[in-house]
N, C-alpha and C positions, 0 to 999 in steps of 0.2 A: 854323391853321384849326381851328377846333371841329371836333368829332365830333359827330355828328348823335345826338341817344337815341332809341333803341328806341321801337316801338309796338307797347303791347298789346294783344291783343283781349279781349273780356271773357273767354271760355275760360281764354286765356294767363293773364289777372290772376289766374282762380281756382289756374292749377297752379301760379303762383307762390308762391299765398298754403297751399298745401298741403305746398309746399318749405318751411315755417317748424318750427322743432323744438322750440321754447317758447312757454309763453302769452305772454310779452312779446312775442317775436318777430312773433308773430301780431297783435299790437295796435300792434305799431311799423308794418306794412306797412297793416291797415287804418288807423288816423291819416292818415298820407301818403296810400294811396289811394282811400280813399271818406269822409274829410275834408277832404283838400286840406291839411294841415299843413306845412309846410318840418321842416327837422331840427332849425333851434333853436327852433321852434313846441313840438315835440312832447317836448321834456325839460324844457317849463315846464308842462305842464299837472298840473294837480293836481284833485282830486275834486270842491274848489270851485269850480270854474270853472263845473262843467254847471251849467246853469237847470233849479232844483227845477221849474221848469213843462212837466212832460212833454204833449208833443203824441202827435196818435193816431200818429206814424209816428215819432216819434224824437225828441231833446232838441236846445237850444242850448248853443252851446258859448264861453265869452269866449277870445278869443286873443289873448295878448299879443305884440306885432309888435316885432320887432327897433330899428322907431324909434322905442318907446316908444307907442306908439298900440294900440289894441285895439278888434278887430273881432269878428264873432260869424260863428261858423262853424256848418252845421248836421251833428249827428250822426246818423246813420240809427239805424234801429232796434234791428236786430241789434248793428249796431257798439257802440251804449249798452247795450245788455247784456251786450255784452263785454268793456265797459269797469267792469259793478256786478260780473260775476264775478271778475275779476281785484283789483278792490278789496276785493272778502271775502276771499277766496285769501289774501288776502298782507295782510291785517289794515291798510291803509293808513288812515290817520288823513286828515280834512277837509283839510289845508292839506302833505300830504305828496306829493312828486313821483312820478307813477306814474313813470315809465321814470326813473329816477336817476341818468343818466351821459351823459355828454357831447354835442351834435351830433356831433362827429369818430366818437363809437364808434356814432350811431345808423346814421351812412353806411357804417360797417363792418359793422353786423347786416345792411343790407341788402344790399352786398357777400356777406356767406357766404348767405344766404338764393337769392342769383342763383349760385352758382358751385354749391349746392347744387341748385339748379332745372337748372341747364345738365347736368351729373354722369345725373341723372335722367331726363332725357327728350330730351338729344343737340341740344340746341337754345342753341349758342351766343350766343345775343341776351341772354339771361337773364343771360349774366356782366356784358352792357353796366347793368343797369337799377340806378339809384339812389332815394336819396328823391325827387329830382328828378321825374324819370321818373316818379314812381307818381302823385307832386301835377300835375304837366302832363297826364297822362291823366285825373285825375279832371278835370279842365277839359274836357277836351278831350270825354267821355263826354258830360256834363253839355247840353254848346253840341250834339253832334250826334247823339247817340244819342239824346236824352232830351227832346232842345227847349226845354232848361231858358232863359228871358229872360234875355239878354248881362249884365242890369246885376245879376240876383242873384247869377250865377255869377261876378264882377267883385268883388262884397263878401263871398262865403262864403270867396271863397279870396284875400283881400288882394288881387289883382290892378287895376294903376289902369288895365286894359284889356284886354278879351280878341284882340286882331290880331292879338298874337306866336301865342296859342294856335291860330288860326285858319289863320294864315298857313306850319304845320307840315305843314295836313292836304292831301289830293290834292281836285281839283276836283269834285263830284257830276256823277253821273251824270243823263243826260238821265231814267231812271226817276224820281231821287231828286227830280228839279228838278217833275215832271209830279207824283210825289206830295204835295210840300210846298202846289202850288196846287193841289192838290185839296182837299187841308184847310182852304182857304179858303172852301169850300162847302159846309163842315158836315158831308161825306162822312165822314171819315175821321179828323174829330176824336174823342179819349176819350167825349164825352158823344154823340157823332153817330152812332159804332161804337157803344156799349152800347144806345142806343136802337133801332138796324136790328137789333142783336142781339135783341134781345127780340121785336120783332116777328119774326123769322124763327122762335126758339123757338117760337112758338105756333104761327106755320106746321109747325114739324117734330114737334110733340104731335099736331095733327090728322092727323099720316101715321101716328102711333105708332100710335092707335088702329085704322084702317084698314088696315096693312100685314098681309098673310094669312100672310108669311114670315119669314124671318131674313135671306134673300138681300130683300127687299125692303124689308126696314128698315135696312139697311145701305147701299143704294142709294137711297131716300128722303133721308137725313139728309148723305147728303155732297151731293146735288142741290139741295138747300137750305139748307145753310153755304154753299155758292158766293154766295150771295144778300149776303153779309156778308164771304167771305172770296175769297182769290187761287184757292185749291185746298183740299183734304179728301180725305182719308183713313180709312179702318176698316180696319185689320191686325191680324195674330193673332201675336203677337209668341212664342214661344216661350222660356220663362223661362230655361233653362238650356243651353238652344245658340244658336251665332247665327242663326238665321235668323228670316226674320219674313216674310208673305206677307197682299199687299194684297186684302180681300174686296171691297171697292168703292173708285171714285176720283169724280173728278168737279173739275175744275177744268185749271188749269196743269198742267205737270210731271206726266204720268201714271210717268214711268219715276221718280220722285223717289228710289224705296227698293228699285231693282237693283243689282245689283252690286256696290260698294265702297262705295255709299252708307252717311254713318254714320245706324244705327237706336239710337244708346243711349238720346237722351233719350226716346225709345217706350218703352224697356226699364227704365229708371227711372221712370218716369210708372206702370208696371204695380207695379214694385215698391212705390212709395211709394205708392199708390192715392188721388195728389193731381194735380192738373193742372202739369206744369210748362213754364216758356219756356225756350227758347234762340234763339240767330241762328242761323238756319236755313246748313246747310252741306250741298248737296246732291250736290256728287262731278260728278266728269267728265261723267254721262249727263246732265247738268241745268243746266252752264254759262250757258246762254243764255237761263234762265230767271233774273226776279228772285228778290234769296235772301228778304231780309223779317227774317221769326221766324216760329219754327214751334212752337206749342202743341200738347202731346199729353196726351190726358184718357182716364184709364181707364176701358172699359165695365165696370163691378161691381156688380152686387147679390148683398146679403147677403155669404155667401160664396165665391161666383162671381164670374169674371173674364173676360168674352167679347170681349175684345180692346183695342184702343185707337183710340181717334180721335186724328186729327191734322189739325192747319187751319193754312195758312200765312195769313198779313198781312203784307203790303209796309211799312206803318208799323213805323216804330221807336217807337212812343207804343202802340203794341195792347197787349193782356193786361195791362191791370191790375189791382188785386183785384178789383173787381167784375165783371169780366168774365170772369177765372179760377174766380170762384166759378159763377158762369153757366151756363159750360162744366161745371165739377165738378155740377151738376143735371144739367147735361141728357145727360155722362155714364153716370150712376142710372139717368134716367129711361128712357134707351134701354136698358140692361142689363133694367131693370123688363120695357119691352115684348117683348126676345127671350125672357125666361123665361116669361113670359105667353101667349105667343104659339107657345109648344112644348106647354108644359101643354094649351093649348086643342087643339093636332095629338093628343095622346094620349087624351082625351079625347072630340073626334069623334071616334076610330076612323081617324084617319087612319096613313099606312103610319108602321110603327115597327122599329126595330132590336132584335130579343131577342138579349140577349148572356149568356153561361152563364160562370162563374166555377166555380175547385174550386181551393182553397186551404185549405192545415193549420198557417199561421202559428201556433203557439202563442202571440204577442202579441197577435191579435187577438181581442177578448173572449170572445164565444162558441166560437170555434175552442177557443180553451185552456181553457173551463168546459166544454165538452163532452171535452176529452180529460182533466181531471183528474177530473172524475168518471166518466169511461169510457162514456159514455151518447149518449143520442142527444137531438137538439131540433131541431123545425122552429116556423116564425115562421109563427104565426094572424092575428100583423094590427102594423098600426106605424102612432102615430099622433105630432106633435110635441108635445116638453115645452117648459115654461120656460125663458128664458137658452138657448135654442139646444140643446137639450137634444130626445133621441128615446125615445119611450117603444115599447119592445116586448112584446106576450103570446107567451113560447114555450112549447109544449109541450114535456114533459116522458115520455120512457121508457126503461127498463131502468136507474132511479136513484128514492130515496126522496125525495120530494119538500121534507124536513125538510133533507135533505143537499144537495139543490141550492140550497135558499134559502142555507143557511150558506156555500156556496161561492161564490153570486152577491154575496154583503155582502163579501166581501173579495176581491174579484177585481176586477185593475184597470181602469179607464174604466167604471166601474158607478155613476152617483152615489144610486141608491136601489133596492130591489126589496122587494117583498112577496107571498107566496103567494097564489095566487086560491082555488087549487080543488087538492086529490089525490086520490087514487085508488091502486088498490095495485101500480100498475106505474109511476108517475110524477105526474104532476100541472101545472096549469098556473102559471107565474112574472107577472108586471109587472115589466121589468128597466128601467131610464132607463140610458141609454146617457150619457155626457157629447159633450159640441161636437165632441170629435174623430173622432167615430166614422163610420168610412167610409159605412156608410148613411145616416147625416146627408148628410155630402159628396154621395150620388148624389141624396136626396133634392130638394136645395137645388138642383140641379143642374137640374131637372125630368124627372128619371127616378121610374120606377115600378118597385117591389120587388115580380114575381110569385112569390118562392119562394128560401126560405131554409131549408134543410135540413144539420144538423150531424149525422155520423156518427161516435161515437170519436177526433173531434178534426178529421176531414178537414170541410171547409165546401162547399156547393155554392149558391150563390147565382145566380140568374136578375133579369132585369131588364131591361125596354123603354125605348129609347134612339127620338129622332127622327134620324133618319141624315141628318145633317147633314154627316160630313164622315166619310171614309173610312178607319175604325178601321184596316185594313192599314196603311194607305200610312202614317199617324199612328207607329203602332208603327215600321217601316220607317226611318222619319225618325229617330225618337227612339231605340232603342235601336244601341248598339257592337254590332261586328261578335263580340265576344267573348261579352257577352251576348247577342246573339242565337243564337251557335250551342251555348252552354249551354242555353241555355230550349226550344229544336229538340233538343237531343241528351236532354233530360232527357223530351220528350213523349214522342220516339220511343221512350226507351230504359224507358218505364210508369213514370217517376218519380210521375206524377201520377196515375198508377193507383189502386185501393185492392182486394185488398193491392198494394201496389207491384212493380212489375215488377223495382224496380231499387235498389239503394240510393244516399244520396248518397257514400259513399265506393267502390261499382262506378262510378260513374257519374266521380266524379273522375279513378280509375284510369284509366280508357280513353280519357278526355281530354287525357290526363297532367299535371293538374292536382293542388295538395294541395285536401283538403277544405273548406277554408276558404275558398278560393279561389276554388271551386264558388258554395259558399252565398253569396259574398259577389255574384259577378256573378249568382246565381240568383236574389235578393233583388233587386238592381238591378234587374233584367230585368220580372219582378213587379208590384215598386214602377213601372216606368213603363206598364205593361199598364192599374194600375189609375187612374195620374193621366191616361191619354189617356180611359178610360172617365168619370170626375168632372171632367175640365176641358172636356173636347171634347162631352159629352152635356149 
């Protein structure tokens, strides 16, 4: 009796294809799985084969069939670029065999490639999978993930019939059966979806303008994806710990992202600051909802980052590029309106959070131009440069103003300065700040700088925040228990004093900590004080 093969999901295909430890390797498994090649398909192919006629999504490919016959298979996009780097790499000539060694050794690369996947991630199925396996799942994706017509998927992949493929899989679900005829009503076809999409955006631009909050433009924009989608989301993903908490819902599944549920492709979609899909996989609390695919689009503007959307669709056909770029607008567009929409709160006069800052980082600019010339400088006004760039007037006293200029031009994150005006106790500068400069960050942010005063290197900065969300608890969340009780034992103990109460090597002593140790959880602790201030404001 046969053994049955393995089935992957696309997840699966990707860890497999991550278990590969050479570029061939890597092109041996895409060939067979987002090809469709057999094993002795894939050690005839040579450079000439693709059709010079590149299409917008990927090439043609001739393949010469074991009974002497040849078919044309389509290459994806990525994959044909996988296939022009591996050809330069390795200098292969027009009419030379990319993979140069046997069928038998190709089913052995993909053998250690599964025994390596299995080793990896405890998932013994991985040792079952062959080239077989990976050419039957691309079938098999094609026919039901993708909707792709029986008789292309029949000629891309030699097949004189898709039944055997078909007759592998388990029977649809009454969801999937109810989805399929709805697509027959133009609902939830590619061009059917993009079009309701677009009318909905325009729906959810007319709430942009209108929305008086941040809690109301969060709550507008999932109330109207539902119009287009299953459910919607807007969460605040947290970049460097796990957690992630939902600001608004609106559809199915409100519990979708409690408990065990996985949040990475959120967490990725933040990171990459591009829209990405996956098959929606929502965890115990959500069984009983359908899963779909779930899109998640980062809210960014400029350099801000106020959360992520996420929208499920029942279709296996949703999120295609145009509809991923769609999303990546209207991403923007909502980022545009919460910054817009904060500025206009500071503006009227509405309630604001003033938050006071006193830090002697020597790395950050002024901190350390005020301590290497030993003097003092407060900020008269800040307005933005070029290229993301901040332009600041500080004053200048108890230093020559000849000697601040010269130590402003070589002092790092400075991209330009020039003297205004002196006077015989100091004088005023124009310093440009480059992109990274934390003021930038708060400005972008839509915070307002009421006061920046530099004492002999110690820094004291002020600044109105819209109190959006509970600097404490923020802090609380974010910082270790080790950093927090250095950053507590350092206020208590006048570290942050001036003159200081305390030094950092009393302050390590009595923690019984080395110094280094200190500064390095003191810095942490810090450093997250001021990303809850520039991310969360």
């Amino acid at each position: 009796m046969a053994t049955a093969q393995p089935r992957l999901t696309a997840r699966e295909y990707e860890r497999f294809r991550r278990a590969t430890a050479t570029h061939r390797e890597e092109l041996v498994v895409r060939l067979c799985g987002e090809v469709g090649l057999r094993a002795a398909e894939v050690v005839a192919v040579r450079p000439s084969d693709f059709d010079d006629r590149q299409g917008s999504d990927g090439r043609f490919l001739a393949v010469e069939e074991t009974d002497g016959d040849t078919r044309t298979a389509y290459v994806p996009e990525q994959v044909a670029h996988d296939v022009e780097q591996y050809v330069r790499s390795n200098d292969l000539g027009e009419e030379e065999l990319l993979v140069d060694v046997t069928p038998r050794r190709v089913q052995m690369l993909v053998g250690e490639i599964g025994a390596r996947a299995a080793s990896e991630t405890g998932r013994a199925a991985f040792d079952a999978v062959t080239p077989s396996t990976l050419r039957r799942q691309f079938g098999q994706w094609l026919l039901v993930e993708h909707g792709v017509d029986a008789r292309v998927v029949a000629a891309v992949g030699g097949w004189q019939g898709v039944d055997d493929l078909l007759g592998e899989l388990r029977s649809p679900t009454q969801e999937e059966i109810a989805t399929a005829f709805e697509q027959l009503d133009g609902g939830t076809t590619d061009a059917g979806r993009l079009s309701r999409l677009v009318v909905t955006l325009e729906s959810v631009d007319e709430a942009l303008v209108s929305a008086p909050t941040r809690t109301e433009i969060d709550r507008e924009v999932c109330s109207r994806l539902t119009e287009v989608y299953r459910a919607a989301w807007v969460t605040d993903v947290e970049p460097d710990r796990d957690r992630l908490t939902v600001r608004a819902h609106a559809g199915e599944s409100p519990d979708r992202f409690e408990g065990s549920a996985s949040t990475e492709l959120l967490r990725r979609a933040r990171q990459t600051g591009k829209t990405l899909v996956a098959p929606d996989e929502p965890g115990p609390a959500s069984d009983r909802e359908g899963r779909g695919l779930l899109a998640a689009t980062p809210l960014a503007h400029s350099e801000t980052t106020y959360g992520v959307l996420a929208v499920r669709a029942g279709s296996q056909g949703a999120f295609d590029r145009p509809e991923r770029t769609a999303l990546d607008a209207l991403g923007r567009r909502v980022a545009f309106a919460i910054t817009a929409t904060e500025r206009k709160l500071l503006l009227l006069g509405g309630q604001v959070l003033e938050v006071r800052f006193q830090y002697s980082d020597g790395a950050a600019t002024l901190a350390g131009l005020s301590a290497t010339l030993d003097c003092s400088l407060h900020l008269d006004g800040v307005v933005p440069g070029e290229g993301g760039s901040l332009v600041c007037f500080l004053g200048l006293r108890e230093t020559s103003a000849e000697r601040a200029l010269e130590a402003a031009a070589d002092a790092d994150g400075v991209d330009d300065v020039r003297l205004l005006r002196r006077h015989d106790d100091g004088g005023l500068l124009e310093v440009v700040l480059d992109a990274d400069s934390p003021l930038l960050a708060l400005a972008q942010r839509g915070g307002t700088i009421t006061g920046l005063r530099v004492e002999n290197g110690v820094a004291t900065l002020t600044c109105e925040l819209v109190p959006e969300t509970d600097l404490r608890e923020t802090l609380d969340d974010r910082l270790t228990d080790k950093q927090r009780a250095v950053l507590q034992g350092a206020y208590y103990a006048g570290y942050f004093e001036w003159p200081r109460g305390s030094t950092a090597e009393d302050l390590a002593e009595s923690m019984g900590v080395s110094a280094p140790t200190l500064h390095n959880h003191l810095r942490k602790a810090q450093q997250k004080l001021l990303d809850s201030l520039f991310e969360e404001g």
